[in-house]
N, C-alpha and C positions, 0 to 999 in steps of 0.2 A: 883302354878305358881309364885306367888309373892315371896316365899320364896327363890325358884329355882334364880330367876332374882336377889334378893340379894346378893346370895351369891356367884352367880358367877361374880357377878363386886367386891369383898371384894378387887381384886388387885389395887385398887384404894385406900386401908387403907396398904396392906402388901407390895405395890412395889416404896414401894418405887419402774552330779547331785549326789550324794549322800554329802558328810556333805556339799558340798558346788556346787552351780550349775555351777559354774564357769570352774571346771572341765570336762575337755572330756568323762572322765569314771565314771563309780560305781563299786567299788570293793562291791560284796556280801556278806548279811550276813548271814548267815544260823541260824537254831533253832528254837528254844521257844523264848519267852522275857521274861523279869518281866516290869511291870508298870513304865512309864518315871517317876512317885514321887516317887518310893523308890527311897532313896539314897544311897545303894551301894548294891552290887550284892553278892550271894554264890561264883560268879566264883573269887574273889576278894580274897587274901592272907587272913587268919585270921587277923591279927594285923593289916594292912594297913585297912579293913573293920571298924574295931573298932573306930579306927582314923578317917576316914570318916564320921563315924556316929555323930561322936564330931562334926563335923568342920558343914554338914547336920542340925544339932539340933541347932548351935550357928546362923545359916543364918534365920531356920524357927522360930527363937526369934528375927529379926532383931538387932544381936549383931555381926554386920559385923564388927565391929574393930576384936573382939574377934574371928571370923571366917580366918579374914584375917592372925590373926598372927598364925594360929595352922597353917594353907596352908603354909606359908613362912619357919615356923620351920620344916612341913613335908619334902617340898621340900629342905631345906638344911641336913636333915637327910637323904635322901633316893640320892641326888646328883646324880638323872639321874642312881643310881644303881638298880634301881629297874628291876626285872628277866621279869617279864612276860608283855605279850601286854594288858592284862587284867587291870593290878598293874598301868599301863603306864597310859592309856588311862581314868580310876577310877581318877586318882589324876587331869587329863586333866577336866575331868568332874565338879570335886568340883570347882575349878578354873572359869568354864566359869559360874558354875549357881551362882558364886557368883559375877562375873559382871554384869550377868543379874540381880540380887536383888537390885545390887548400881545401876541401870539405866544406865551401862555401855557396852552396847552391842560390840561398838566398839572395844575393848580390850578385851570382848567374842572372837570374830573372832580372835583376834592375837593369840590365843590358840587353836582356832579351827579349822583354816583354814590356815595350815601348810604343808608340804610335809610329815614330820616324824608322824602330827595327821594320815592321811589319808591313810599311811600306818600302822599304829597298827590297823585303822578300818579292813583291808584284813586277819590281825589276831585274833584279839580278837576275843571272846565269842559273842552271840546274845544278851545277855543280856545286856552286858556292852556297845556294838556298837550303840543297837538302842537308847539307853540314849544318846550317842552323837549326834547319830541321829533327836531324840525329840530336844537336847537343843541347833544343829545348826537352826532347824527351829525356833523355837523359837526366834533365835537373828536376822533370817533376815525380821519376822513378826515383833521385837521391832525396827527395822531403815527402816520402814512400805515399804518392799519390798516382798511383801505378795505371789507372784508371786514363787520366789525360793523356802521360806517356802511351800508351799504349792505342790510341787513337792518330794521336803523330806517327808510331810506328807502323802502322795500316799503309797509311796515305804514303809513308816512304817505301813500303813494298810494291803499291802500283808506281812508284816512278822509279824502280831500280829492277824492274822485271829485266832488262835487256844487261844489267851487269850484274854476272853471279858472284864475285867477290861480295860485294857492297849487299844483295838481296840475303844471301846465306849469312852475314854477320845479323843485320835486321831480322833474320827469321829465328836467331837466337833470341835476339832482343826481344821478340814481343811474347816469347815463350816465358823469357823469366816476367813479362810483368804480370800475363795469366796465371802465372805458377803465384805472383803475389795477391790477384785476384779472385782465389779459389775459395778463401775463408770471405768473401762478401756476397751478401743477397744478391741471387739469381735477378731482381730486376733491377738492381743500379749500371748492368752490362745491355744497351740495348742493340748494339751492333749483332747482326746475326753471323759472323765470322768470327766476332771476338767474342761472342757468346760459345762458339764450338769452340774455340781455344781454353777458354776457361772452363770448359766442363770436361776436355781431357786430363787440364792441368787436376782439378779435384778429384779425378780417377787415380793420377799417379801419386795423389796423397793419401788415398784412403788407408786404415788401418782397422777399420771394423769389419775387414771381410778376412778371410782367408787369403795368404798371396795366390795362390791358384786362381781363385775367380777374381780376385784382379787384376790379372793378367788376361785374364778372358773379356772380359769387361773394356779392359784399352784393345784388345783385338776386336771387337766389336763395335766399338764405334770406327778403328780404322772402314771397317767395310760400311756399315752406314753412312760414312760423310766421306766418300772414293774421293772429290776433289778438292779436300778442303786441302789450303794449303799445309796445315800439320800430317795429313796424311801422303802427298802427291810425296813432301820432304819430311819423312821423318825426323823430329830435335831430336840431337843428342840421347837427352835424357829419357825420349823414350825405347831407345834402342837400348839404351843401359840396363832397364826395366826388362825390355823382353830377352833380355841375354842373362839376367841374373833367373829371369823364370823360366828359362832352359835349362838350367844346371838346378832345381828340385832335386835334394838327395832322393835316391828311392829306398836306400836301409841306413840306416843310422841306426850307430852302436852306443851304447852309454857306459861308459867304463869306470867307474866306481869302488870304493874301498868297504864293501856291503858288510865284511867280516871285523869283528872285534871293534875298538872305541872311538869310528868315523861311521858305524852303522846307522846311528842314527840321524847323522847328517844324512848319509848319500841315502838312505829311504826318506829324507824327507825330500830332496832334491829329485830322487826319480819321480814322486808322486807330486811332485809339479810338473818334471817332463808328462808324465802322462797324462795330467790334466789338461795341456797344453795340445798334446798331439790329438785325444776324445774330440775338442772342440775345431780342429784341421778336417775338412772332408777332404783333403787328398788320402787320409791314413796313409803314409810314409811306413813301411815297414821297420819296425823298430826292436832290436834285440841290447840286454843289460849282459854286462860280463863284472865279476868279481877283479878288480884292482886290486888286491891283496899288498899293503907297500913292503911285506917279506919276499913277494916276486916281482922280478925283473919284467917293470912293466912293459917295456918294449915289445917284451914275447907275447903278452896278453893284447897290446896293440895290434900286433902282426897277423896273431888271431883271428881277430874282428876285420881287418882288411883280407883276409885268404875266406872269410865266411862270407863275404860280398859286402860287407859294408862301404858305402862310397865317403860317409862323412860320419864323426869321431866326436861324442862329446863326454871330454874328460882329459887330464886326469882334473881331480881335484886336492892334491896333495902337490906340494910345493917342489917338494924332493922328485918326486916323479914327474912333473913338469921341466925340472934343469935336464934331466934323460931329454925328453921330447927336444929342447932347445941346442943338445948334441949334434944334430944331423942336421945338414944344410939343407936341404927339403922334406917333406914331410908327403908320404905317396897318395895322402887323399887331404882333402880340409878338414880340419881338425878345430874343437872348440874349445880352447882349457878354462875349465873353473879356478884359475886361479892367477896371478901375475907377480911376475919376478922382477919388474922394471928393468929388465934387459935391454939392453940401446939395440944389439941386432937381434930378429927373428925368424924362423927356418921360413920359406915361404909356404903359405899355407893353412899359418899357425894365427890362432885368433884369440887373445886374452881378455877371458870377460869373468871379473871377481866383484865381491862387496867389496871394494876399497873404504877405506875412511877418508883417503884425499877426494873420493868423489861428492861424501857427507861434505866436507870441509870446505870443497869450493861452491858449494850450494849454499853453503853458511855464507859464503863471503859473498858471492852474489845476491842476497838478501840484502846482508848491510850495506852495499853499496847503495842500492834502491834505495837503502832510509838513509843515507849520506850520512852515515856511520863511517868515522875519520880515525876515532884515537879507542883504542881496546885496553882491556887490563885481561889477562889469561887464567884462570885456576883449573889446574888438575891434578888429578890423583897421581900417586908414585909409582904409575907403574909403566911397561915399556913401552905398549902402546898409546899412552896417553903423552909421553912425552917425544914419541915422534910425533905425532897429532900437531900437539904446542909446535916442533920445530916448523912441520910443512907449511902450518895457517902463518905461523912469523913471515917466512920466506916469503908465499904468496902476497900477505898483505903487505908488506913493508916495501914488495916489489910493485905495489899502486899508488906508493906514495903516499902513504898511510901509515899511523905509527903503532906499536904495540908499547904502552906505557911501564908495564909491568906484566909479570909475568911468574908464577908462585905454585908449586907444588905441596899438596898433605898428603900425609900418612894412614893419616885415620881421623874418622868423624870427632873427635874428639880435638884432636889437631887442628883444626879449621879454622876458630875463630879466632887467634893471631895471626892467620894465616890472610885472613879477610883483613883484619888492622892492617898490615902491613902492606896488602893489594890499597887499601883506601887511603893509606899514608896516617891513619887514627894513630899509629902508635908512635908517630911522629908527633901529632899534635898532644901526646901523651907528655912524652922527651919535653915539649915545651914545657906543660903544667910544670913539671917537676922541676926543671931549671930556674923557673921564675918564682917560685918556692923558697927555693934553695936560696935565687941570689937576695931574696926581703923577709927570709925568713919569718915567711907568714904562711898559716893554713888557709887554701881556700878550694870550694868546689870549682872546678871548668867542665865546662859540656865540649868534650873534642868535639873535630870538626873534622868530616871528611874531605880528600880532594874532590872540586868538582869541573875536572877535566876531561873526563870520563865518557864516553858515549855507550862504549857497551861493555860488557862481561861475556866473556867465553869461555865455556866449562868443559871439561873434558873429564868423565867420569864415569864411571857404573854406577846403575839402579842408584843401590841400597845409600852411597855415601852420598850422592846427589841430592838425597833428600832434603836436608837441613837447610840446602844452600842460603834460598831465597828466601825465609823466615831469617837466616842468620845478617843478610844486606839490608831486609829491613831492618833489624835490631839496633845496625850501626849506621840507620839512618841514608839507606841506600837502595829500600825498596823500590824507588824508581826507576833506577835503572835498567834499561834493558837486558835480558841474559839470553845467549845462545847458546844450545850444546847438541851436541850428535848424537845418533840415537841410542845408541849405548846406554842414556840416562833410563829409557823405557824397555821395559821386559816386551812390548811387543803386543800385547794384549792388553784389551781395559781393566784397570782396576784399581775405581774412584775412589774410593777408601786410604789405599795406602799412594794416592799420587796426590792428593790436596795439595802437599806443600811444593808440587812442581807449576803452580797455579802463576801465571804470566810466562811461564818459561817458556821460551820457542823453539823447536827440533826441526833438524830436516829428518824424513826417514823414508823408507818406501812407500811408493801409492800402494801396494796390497795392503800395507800395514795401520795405515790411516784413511784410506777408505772404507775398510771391513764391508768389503762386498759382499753378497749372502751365497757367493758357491767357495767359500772357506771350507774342505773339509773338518769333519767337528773336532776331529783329532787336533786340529791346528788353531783351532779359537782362542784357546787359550794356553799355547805355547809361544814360546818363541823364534821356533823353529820353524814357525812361520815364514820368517826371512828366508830361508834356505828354499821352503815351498816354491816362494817366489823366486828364488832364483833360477832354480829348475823351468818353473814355467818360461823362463823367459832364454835361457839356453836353448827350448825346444824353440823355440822364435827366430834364433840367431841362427838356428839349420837352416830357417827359412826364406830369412829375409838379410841375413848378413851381408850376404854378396853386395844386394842391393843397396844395404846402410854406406858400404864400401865404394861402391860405386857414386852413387849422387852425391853430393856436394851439402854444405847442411842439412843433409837427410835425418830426420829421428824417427824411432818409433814410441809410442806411449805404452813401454811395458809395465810389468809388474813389479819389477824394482825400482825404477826411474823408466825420464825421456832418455832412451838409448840411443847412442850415433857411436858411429866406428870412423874411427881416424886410428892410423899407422898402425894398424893391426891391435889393436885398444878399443873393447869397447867401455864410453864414457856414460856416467848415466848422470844425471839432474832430476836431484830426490824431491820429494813434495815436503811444505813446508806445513808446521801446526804448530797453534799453543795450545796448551793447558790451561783446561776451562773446566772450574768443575771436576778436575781431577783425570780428566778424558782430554785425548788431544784432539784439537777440531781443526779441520785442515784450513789453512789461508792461502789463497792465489796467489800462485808468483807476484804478478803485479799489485799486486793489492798491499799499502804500507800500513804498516799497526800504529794504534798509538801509543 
């Protein structure tokens, strides 16, 4: 049993209409096919094949210059002479899938979606048509109109029923564009095939149920729709689905530091798990052990796995987690509250922490959105705030993006030459006084800030935070934009003493910015809150990790962020708010401020 449960979490170490719908008609294509990846067909001239296979070979080396110029030299050798619709519509083909390799879909379509294309489609070969066929779907899936594609991908599964290579790649295909057509109104799908594809696809995204029933849920419509093609051939993704909801722990242990000055973390962290597993109708059998960090937590690990636990959430101390990272496998799946950014981990082993790199890239994915280019940095002196500065430097400056400046204080007091010197004022200071000096005359100047500036990034606790944004207006700066991590807010509301964070924008967690009304009262006004939530959402990752591991941009919308698990990491993507009123009122990802 134990061996079995390891190895089937290891994904936790390895896981990481016709060409155009626009048309009234479908001219048919009769035949066999060959595979939408070969790149050129027997039906294809000898010589012109040859040449194709060139032009083919220089695209699958991403030597698109070298691709583009054989196409330009075909096409001026062959000058629209070419005999046959086969010859025609081959050299059309190299043409689109090499816009589609440069991420130029658009310029796809002006090759493909022609009067003279859609006529050689009525002529050509099977072979050659349903390539164009493949690679117009293809471009209306890359300018995410998944809908079209997916109609083209139909019509290619009834002409490729007699070749399984070519039908099993297509029956992926039409999976991912239902998997894109799951978030659109039930009536813009009116195909009754594509209609069951996409109502499995919104089975395998649900997250307002229990994983339990929905897994039951995708088993139930298998036996409802017996021939559909989703069910005759299982995708991928849902076999991934019913093998992650096979492996349901049945006891999960929570191992925690309940005694002396992490007590009140790990009770607020269990009474998230617990909240979390109330609201599960599987009830999972769930037992808490003392982590105590004076004992050798292994032995208390060891415990928990000899009392029948099949999966482990804990530790949540750092020191006790390098123990864990000791052994090259780990005998059941384990959850740690915590990450060491270790490059190798035991297989098994699943780190999910409040990072600030995860606040940070949430930041920076904001300001992208508002094409936010050039930053100036201020933060407090102390050592997490000056890794913060380092990681955000790294990451932005790795987008081609500049960080201008970048300034640490001591104390609220401190601050406002700290701001001159972020705004370049006390440079314009240096001026007055020199031009003084050289005419020897008194006079007033009104400094002047730099205004290169697009954002401010803070990195700070509460209390010193305060000041900031009255202090940029002062020197003439309040419009600038300011971002900072959650750190600036205690976590709870309290308008009174946040006025002066009023424009300020935070990422932080959904628990903490949507103040949903099953908050126990203990936690309304703590800020221990975070930890709540984090526990709720560790009892999640018993549940559905495997599966976050498994599927491919999978997330779920927990309590601390959008969770996805890549390399044994889970990452979250915080919810965004300003400060309004003293309270933070949350704003949509996509949604740009003024």
């Amino acid at each position: 049993m134990v061996n079995e449960t390891r190895q089937i979490f290891l994904p936790f170490l390895l896981v990481g209409a016709l060409v155009l719908q626009s048309c009234s008609t479908t001219p048919s294509v009769a035949g066999s096919a060959t595979p939408t990846n070969e790149a050129t067909s027997l039906s294809v001239s000898p010589m012109l094949d040859g040449q194709l296979t060139t032009v083919y070979e220089a695209i699958a080396n991403a030597d698109y210059s070298h691709a583009s110029q054989l196409i330009n030299s075909l096409s001026e050798q062959y000058q629209n002479n070419l005999q046959s619709a086969n010859d025609n519509l081959a050299l059309i083909n190299a043409k689109a899938s090499l816009f589609l390799a440069t991420d130029a879909p658009e310029q796809a379509l002006n090759v493909l979606d022609t009067a003279s294309t859609q006529q050689l489609l009525t002529e050509a070969s099977a072979d050659v048509a349903t390539q164009t066929l493949a690679l117009t779907a293809d471009t209306w899936q890359a300018q995410s109109q998944p809908l079209k594609g997916a109609r083209i991908r139909l019509q290619l599964a009834d002409l490729w029923q007699e070749n399984k290579q070519a039908y099993l790649h297509n029956h992926e295909k039409i999976w991912q564009l239902a998997s894109a057509l799951a978030d659109t109104p039930a009536t813009i799908v009116s195909d009754p095939t594509l209609q069951q594809w996409v109502e499995l696809a919104k089975l395998t995204k649900r997250t307002d149920i229990a994983f339990s029933d929905q897994i039951a849920k995708i088993n139930q419509w298998q036996l409802t729709h017996p021939t559909h093609p989703a069910a005759l051939i299982p995708v991928s993704d849902i076999g991934k689905v019913q093998a992650a909801g096979r492996q349901i722990p049945r006891h999960i242990a929570v191992l925690l530091p309940f005694d002396g000055k992490y007590k009140r973390w790990s009770n607020a962290v269990r009474d998230g798990v617990m909240q979390a597993w109330y609201k599960d109708p599987s009830r999972t059998e769930i037992s808490f052990y003392s982590a105590d960090p004076s004992v050798d937590f292994l032995a208390t690990y060891d415990e928990a796995i000899a009392d029948g636990a099949d999966l482990i959430i804990g530790p949540l101390l750092k020191n006790q987690l390098t123990q864990l990272q000791s052994l090259e496998h780990l005998p059941v799946p384990t959850i740690a509250l915590n990450d060491t950014n270790a490059e190798h981990l035991p297989e098994g082993l699943l780190e999910f922490s409040l990072a600030t790199e995860d606040e940070i890239d949430s930041l920076i994915t904001k300001a992208v959105d508002e094409d936010y280019r050039r930053v100036i940095i201020l933060s407090e002196d102390l050592g997490w705030a000056k890794d913060a500065t380092a990681y955000f430097t790294g990451q932005w400056e790795g987008l081609g993006n500049t960080v201008l400046s970048s300034q640490t204080f001591e104390t609220t007091r401190g601050q406002s030459p700290v701001v001159e010197k972020l705004l370049n004022i006390d440079q314009s200071h240096r001026r007055a006084r020199e031009i003084a000096q050289l005419t020897n005359t008194r006079f007033t100047s009104e400094p002047r800030r730099r205004q290169d500036v697009d954002l401010v990034v803070v990195f700070s606790k509460s209390a010193p935070a305060q000041p900031l944004r009255p202090l940029f207006a002062y020197h003439k700066a309040g419009n600038l934009p300011m971002y900072a991590t959650s750190n600036v807010y205690k976590g709870y509301p309290d308008p009174s003493a946040n006025q002066d964070l009023n424009g300020m924008i935070i990422t932080d967690a959904p628990r903490v910015i949507e103040r949903k009304k099953d908050i126990p009262k203990k936690y309304k006004k703590s800020p221990l809150i975070r930890l709540f939530a984090f526990g709720e959402d560790a009892y999640i990752l018993s549940q559905r990790g495997l599966l976050l591991a498994y599927l491919e941009d999978s997330e779920y919308p927990g309590s601390t962020g959008d969770l996805r698990v890549l390399n044994q990491h889970v990452h979250r993507q915080l919810d965004y708010a300003e400060f309004k009123r003293g309270i933070p009122v949350k704003i949509e990802a996509n949604t740009k401020t003024e």
